[in-house]
C-alpha positions as CSV (number, residue, x, y, z in Angstrom):
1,X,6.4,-148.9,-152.5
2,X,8.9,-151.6,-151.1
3,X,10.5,-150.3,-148.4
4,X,14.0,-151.7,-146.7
5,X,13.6,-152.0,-142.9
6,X,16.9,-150.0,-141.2
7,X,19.0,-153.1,-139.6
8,X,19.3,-150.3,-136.6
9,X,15.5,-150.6,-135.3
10,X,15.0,-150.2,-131.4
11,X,13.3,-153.5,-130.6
12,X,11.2,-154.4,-127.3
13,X,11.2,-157.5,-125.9
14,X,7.6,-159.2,-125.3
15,X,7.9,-161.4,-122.3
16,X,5.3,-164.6,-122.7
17,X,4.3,-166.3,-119.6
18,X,5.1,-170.1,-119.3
19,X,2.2,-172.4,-119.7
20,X,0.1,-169.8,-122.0
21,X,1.0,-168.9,-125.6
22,X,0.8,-164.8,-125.4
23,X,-2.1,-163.9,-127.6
24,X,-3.8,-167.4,-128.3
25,X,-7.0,-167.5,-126.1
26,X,-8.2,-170.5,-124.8
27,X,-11.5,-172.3,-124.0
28,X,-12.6,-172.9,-120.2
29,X,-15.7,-174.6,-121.0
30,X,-18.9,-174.7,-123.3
31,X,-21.8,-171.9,-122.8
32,X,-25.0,-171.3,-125.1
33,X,-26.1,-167.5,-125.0
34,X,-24.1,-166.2,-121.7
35,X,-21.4,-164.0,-121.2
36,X,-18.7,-164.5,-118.8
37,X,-17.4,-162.2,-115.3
38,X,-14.5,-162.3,-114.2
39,X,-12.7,-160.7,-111.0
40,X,-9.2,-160.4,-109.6
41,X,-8.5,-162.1,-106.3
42,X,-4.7,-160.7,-106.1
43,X,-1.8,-161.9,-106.6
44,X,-2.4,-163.6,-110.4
45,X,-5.6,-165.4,-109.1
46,X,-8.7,-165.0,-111.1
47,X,-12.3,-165.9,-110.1
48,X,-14.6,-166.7,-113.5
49,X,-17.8,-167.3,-113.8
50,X,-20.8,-168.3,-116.3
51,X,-24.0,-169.5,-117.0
52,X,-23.8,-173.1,-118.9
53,X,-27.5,-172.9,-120.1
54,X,-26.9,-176.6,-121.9
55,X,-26.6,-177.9,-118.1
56,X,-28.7,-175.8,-116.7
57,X,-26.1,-174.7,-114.3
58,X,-23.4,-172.0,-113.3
59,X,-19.8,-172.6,-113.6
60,X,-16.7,-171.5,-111.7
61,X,-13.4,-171.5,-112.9
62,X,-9.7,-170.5,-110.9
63,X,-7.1,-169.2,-112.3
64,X,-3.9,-169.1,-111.2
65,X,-1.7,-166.6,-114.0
66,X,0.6,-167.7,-116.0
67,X,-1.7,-170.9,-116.1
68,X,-4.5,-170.3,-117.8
69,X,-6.2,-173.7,-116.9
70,X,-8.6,-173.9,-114.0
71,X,-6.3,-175.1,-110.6
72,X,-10.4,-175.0,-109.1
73,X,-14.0,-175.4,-110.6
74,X,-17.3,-175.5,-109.5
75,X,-21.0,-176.4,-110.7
76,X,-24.1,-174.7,-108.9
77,X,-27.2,-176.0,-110.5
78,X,-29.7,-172.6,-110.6
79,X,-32.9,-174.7,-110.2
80,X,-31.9,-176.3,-107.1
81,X,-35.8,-175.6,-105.5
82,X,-34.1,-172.5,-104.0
83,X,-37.0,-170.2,-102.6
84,X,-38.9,-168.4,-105.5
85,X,-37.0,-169.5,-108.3
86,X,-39.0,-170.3,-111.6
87,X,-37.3,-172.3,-114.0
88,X,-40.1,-172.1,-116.6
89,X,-40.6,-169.0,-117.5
90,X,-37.3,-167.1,-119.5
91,X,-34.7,-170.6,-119.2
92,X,-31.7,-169.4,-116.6
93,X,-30.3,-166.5,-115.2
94,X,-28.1,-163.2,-116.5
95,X,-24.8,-162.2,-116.4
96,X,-23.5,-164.2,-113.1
97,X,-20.5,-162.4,-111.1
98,X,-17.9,-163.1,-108.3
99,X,-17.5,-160.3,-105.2
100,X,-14.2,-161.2,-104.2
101,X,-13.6,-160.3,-100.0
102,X,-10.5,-159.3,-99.7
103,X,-10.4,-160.1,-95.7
104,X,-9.9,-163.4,-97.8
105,X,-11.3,-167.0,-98.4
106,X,-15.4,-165.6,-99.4
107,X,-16.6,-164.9,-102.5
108,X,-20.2,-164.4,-103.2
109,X,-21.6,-165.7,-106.3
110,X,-24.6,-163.2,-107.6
111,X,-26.7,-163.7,-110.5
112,X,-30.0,-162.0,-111.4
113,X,-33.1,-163.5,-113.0
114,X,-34.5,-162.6,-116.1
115,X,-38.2,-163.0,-116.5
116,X,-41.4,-161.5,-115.4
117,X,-41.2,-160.8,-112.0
118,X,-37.5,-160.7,-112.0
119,X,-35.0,-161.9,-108.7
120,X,-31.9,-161.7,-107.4
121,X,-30.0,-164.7,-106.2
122,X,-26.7,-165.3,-104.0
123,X,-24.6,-168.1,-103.5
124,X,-21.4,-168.0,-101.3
125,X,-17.8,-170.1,-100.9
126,X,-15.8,-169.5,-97.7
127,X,-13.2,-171.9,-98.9
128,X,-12.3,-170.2,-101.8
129,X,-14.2,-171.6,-104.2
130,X,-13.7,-175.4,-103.6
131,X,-17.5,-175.4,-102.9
132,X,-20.9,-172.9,-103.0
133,X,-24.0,-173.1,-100.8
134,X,-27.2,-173.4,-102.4
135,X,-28.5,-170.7,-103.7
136,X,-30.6,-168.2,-101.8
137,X,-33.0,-165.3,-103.1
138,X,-31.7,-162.1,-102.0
139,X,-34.4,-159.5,-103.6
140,X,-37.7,-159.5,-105.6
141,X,-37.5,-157.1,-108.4
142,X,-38.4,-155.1,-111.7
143,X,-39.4,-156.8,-115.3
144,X,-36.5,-157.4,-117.8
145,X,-33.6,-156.9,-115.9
146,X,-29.7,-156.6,-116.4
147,X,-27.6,-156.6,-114.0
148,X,-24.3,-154.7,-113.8
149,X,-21.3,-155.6,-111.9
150,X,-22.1,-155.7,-108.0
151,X,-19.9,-154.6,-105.0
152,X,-19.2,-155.3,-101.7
153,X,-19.8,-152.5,-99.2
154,X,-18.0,-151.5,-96.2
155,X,-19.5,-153.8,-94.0
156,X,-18.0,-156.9,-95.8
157,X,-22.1,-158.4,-95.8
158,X,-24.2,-156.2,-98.2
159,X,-23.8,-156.2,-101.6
160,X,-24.6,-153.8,-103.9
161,X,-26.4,-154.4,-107.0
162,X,-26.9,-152.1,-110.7
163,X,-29.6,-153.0,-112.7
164,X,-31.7,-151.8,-115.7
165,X,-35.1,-152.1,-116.6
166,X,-37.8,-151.0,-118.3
167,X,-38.5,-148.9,-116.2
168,X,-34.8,-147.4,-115.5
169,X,-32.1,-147.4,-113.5
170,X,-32.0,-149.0,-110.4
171,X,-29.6,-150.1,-107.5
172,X,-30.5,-153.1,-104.8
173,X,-28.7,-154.8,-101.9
174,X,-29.0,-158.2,-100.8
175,X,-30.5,-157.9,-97.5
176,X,-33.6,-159.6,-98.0
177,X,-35.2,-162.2,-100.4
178,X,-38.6,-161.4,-100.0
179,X,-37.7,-157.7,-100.2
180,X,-38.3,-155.1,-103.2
181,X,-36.8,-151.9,-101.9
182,X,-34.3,-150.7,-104.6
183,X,-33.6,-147.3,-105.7
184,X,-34.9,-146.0,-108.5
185,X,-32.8,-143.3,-110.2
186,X,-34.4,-140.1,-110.7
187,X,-33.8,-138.6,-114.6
188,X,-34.5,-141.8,-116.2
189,X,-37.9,-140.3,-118.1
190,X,-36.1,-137.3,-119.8
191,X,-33.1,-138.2,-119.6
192,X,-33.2,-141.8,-119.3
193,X,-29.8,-143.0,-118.9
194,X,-30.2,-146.9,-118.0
195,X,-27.5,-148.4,-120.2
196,X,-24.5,-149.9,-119.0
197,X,-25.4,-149.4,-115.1
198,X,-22.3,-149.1,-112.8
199,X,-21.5,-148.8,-109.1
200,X,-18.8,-147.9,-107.4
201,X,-17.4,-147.0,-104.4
202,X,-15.3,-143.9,-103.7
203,X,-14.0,-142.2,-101.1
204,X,-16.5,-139.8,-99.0
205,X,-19.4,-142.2,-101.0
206,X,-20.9,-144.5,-103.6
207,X,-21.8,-143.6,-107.6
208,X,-23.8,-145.0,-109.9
209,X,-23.0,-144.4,-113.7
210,X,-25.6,-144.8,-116.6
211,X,-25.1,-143.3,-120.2
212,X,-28.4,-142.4,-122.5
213,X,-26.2,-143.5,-125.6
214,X,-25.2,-139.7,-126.3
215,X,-24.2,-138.6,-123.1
216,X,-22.7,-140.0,-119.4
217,X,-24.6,-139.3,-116.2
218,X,-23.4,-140.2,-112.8
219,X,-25.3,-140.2,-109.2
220,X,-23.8,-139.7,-105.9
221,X,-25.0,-141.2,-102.4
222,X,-22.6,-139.7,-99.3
223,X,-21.5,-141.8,-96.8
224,X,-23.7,-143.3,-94.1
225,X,-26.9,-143.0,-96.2
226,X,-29.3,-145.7,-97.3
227,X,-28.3,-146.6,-100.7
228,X,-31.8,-148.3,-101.5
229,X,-33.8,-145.4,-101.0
230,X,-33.7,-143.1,-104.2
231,X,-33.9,-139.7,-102.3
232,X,-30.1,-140.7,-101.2
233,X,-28.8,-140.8,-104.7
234,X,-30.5,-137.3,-105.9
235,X,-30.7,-136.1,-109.7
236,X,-28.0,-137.0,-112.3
237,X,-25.2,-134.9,-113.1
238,X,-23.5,-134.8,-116.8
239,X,-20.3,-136.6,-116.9
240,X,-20.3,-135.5,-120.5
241,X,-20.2,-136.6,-124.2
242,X,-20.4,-140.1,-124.6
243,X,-22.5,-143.8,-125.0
244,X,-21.3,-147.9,-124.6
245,X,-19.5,-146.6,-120.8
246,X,-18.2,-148.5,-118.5
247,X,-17.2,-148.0,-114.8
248,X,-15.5,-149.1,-111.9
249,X,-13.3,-148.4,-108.6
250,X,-10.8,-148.9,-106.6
251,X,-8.7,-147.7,-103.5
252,X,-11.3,-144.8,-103.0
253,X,-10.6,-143.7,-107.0
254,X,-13.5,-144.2,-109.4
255,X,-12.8,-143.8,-113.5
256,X,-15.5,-144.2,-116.6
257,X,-14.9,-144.7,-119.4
258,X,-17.1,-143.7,-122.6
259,X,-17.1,-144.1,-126.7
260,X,-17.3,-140.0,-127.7
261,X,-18.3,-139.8,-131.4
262,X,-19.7,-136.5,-131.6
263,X,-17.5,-133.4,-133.7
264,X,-15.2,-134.5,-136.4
265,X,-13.8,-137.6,-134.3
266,X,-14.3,-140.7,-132.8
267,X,-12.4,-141.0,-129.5
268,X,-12.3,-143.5,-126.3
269,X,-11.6,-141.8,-123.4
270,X,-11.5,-142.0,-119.7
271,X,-12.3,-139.9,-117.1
272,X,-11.5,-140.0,-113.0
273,X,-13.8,-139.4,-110.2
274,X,-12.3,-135.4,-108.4
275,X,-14.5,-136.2,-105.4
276,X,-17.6,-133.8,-106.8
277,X,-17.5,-134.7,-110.3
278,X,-15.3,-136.5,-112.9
279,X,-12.7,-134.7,-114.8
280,X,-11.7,-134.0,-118.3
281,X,-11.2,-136.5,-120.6
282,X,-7.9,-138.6,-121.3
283,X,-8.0,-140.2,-124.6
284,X,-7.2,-143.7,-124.5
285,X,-7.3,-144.0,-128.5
286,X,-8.8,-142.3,-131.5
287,X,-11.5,-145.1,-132.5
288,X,-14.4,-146.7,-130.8
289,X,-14.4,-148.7,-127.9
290,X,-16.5,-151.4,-128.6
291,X,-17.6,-153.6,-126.1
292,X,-15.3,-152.0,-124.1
293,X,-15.1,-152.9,-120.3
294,X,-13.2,-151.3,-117.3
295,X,-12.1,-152.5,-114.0
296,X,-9.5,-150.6,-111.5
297,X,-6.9,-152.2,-109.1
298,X,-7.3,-152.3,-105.3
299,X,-4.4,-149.6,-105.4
300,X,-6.8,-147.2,-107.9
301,X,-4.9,-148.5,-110.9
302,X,-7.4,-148.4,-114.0
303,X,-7.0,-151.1,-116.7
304,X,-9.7,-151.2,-120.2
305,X,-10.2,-153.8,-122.7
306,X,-12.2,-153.1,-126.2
307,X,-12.2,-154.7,-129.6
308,X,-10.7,-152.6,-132.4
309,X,-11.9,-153.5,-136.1
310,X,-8.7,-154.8,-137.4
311,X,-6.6,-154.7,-134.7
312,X,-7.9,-157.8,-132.2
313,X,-8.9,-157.0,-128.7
314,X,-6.8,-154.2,-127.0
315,X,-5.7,-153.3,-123.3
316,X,-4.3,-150.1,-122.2
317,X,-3.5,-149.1,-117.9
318,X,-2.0,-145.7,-118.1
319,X,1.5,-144.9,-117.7
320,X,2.4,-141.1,-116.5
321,X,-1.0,-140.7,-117.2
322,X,-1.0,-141.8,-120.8
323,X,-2.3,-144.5,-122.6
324,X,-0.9,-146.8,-124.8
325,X,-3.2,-149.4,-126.3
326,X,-1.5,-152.8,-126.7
327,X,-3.1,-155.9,-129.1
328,X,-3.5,-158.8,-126.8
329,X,-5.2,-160.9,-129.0
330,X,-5.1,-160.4,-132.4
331,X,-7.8,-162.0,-134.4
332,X,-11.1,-159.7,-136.1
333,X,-14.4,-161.8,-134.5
334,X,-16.7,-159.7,-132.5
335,X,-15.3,-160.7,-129.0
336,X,-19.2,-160.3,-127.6
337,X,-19.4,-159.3,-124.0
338,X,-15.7,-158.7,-122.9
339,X,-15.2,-158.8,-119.4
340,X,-11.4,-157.6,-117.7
341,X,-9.8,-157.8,-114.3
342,X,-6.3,-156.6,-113.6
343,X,-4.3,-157.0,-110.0
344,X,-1.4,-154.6,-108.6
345,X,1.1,-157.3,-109.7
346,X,0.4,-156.1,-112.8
347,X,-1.2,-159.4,-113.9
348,X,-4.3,-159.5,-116.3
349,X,-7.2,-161.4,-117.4
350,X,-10.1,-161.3,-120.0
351,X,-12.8,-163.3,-121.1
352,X,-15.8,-163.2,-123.6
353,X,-17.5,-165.6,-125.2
354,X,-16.9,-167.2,-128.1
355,X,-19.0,-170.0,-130.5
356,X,-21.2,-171.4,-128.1
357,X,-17.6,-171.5,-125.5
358,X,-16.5,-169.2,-122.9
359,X,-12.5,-167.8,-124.1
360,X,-9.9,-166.6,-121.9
361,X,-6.4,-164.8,-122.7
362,X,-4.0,-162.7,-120.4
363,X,-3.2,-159.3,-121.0
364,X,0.2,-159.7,-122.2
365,X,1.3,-158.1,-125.4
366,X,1.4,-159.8,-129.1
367,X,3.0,-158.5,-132.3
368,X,0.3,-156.9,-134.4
369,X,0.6,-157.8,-137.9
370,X,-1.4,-155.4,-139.4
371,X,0.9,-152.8,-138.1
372,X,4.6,-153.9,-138.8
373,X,7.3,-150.9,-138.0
374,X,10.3,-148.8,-139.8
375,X,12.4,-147.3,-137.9
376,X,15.0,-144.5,-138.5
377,X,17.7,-144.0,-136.3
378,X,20.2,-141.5,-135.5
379,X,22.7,-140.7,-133.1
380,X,24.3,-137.4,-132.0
381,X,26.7,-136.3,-129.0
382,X,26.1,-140.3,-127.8
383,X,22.8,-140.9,-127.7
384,X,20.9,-142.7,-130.4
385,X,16.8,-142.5,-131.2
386,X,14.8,-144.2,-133.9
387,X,11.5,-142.6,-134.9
388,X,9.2,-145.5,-135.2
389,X,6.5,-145.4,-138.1
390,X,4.2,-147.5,-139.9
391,X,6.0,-150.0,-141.9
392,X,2.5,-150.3,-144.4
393,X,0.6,-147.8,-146.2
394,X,-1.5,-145.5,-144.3
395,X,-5.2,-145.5,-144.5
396,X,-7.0,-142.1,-145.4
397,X,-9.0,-140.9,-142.6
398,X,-7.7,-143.9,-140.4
399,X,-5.1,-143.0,-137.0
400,X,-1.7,-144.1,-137.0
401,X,0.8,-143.6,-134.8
402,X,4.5,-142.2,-134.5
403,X,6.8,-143.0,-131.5
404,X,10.4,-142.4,-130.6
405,X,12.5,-145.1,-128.9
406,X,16.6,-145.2,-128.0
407,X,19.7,-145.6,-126.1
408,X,22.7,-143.3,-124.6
409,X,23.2,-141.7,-121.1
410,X,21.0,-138.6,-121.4
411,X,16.9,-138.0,-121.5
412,X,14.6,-136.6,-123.7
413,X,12.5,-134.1,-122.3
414,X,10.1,-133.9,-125.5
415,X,9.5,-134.8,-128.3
416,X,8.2,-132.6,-131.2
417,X,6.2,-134.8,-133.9
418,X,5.0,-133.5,-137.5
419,X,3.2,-135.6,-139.6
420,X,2.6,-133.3,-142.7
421,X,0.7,-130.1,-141.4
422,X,-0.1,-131.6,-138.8
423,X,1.8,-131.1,-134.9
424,X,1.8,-132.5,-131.7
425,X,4.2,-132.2,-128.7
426,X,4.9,-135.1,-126.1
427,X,6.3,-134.4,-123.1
428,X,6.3,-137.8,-121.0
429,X,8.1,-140.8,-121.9
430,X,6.8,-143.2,-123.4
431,X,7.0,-140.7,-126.2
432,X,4.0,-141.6,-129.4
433,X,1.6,-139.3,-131.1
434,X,-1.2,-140.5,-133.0
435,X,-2.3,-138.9,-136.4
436,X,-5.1,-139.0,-138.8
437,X,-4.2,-139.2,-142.0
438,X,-5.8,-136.8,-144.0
439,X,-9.1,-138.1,-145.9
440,X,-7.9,-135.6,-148.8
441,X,-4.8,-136.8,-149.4
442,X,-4.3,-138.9,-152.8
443,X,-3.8,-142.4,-152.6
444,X,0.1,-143.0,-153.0
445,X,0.9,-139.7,-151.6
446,X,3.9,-139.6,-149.5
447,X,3.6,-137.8,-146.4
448,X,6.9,-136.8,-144.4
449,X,6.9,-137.5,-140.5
450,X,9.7,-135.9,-138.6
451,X,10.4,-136.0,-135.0
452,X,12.6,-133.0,-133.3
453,X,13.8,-134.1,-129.8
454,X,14.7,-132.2,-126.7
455,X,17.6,-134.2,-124.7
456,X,19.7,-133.3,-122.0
457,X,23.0,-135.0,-120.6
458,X,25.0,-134.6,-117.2
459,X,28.3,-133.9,-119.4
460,X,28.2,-131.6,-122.3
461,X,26.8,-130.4,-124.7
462,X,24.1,-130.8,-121.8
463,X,21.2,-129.6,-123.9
464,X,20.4,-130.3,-127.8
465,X,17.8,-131.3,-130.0
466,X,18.3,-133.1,-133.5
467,X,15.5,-133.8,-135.7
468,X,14.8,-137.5,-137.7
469,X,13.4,-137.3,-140.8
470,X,10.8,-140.1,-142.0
471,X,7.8,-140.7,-144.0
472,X,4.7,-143.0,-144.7
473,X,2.9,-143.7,-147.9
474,X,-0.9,-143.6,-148.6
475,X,-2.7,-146.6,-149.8
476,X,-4.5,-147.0,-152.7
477,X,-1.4,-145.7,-155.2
């Protein structure tokens, strides 16, 4: 059914940073079978990097936000004759990441080996990434090996290092290249939880995160003990439900977050480190997170990226503690290895690959086509809200979402939504519910969406509620 969109819609205004197009990703150079890393370096700097196995090299790429060209760059061949490196046997290395030191100026390039007697190398700028040092070997170890993203310990010198093999979850520093002390993470033969192998640190200690594909473990090592001996780390607790996780930490807080498919419904969620165990789950949407990834701000601020089929590639940082997922590129490829950072000034960057190149977009908002709004607006006692709905059909068994925007000298306290039978209560602003639509319900069906909304005003009437009545239709009629 046509549908006339109300001349009286609440609007928000996307702000697009000069010198990038908001949602249009673009290409920092050309890379055969790697995924990129990127890391915040504060203050809208961002430190990428990748393995160019054409060249036979690693790349480094600075940006400055709201450029999204490369103000520095960097080559470092990986088969420079630095000690114990094989360039015959499996081509060049994994995933290659950037510790930032936030004393300022180093950052420590760290890349693992994948072949049969697997390494770790290191190469380090202390000008900021106008040059690297040749590369050194900084640990012997394990067959088949992925690394995770590493992190820099308290002493500003050791890194630490995730990894999976075959034969489980492990954790390394960097002390020594002829060195294969590592911990080895108990539960890995029952349980064995070696995919998607995090560290962190947190306050009071260090955690390592590993998922089994059904369930999220997580390992605790306290303060002041050796973190490459696997009597430090102990068994694995359950996190709980939950496969493809990711986590990370900042400013002592720690958060993972986890695709939970089991029940009737799919949901992302997040979680945040309590200092003994993580907590309940927060739902970031109703869907899978594929390929999501996770990083947190300096200041403990979390920020996720994950691909949505149909919707693009989505970010969500919580606000009072809810999230909001926004489309920040909007196109349906599979966005490979996705890989986030996010700063306390609130500026964002991600980067995947894409057809042989390595992309890159910030994290600023784009319409989502798919998804176009109606809004129906009302106002009473001088203050006007709009319930925003989809402006399309609705797809059986697929989420959609209500929300309520406005204007006037007063505030909502909550916000009661119905979507037919079903109910759900907001009580933080922004005010949104999401909905499934029922898998039953016939195709052209119209099902009626109201909003009832709890306000309160320093002059009277100083408490009312009025109700706007909406509705969405079912595809397929």
């Amino acid at each position: 059914m046509k549908r006339l969109i109300s001349t009286a819609v609440i609007a928000v205004g996307l702000l697009v940073p000069s010198g990038a197009a908001a949602g249009v990703p673009v290409t920092l150079g050309n890379a055969n079978n790697s995924d990129p890393a990127v890391t915040a370096g504060g203050d809208g700097v961002f430190h990428v990097v990748w393995n160019d196995m054409d060249a036979f090299v690693l790349r480094y790429c600075q940006i400055k936000l709201p450029s999204l060209g490369c103000v520095k760059s960097a080559v470092i061949p990986f088969n420079d004759n630095a000690p114990g490196f094989e360039t015959s046997t499996s081509g060049g290395p994994q995933t290659a990441w950037i510790v930032v030191d936030p004393d300022g100026g180093r950052l420590r390039l760290i890349h693992a080996k994948y072949q049969n007697e697997g390494a770790t190398y290191e190469s380090i700028s202390t000008d900021d990434g106008t040059t690297f040092s040749a590369q050194r070997r900084v640990h012997r170890c394990c067959n088949s090996i992925v690394s995770g993203r590493p992190i820099l310990l308290d002493d500003r010198a050791t890194v630490l290092i995730p990894r999976a093999s075959i034969d489980g979850a492990n954790v390394h520093d960097n002390s020594d290249g002829e060195s294969e002390q590592r911990a080895d993470l108990e539960g890995t033969g029952g349980l064995y939880p070696a995919n998607n192998v995090s560290v962190a640190n947190v306050t009071g200690g260090t955690l390592t995160t590993g998922d089994d594909g059904s369930n999220v473990y997580f390992w605790e090592a306290p303060d002041g003990s050796p973190l490459t001996v696997a009597s430090s780390w102990g068994t694995p607790a359950l996190v709980g439900p939950g496969g493809d996780s990711t986590m990370a930490g900042g400013g002592g807080d720690a958060f993972v977050a986890s695709t939970n498919s089991g029940g009737s419904d799919t949901r992302f969620e997040i979680r945040k480190w309590g200092g003994m165990a993580f907590g309940a789950p927060t739902l970031i949407a109703p869907t899978n997170g594929y390929v999501a990834d996770l990083t947190v701000t300096s200041g403990g601020t979390p920020a996720v990226v994950y691909r949505e089929n149909g919707r693009g590639l989505r970010f969500a940082t919580p606000v009072n503690g809810k999230y909001d997922p926004k489309t920040i590129v909007f196109d349906d490829e599979i966005f490979g290895d996705v890989n986030v950072a996010y700063d306390e000034s609130g500026a964002g960057l991600a980067v995947w690959p894409r057809d042989g190149a390595i992309a890159a977009a910030d994290v600023t908002e784009v319409a989502d086509p798919t998804t176009p709004t109606f809004s129906k607006t009302r106002t009473k006692n001088g203050i006007t809200l709009g319930l925003n709905v989809s402006g399309s059909c609705v797809v059986r068994g697929k989420s959609t979402r209500v929300s309520t925007g406005g204007q006037g000298r007063g505030k909502v306290k909550k916000v009661v939504y119905r979507f037919g039978a079903q109910k759900k209560t907001d009580k933080s602003n922004p005010f949104s519910a999401s909905f499934t639509v029922p898998k039953t319900a016939a195709p052209g069906a119209r099902i009626a969406v109201t909003a009832t909304h709890f306000v309160e005003k320093k002059t009277a009437p100083r408490k009312f509620s009025f109700k706007i009545n909406s509705f969405v239709d079912v595809c397929g009629g």
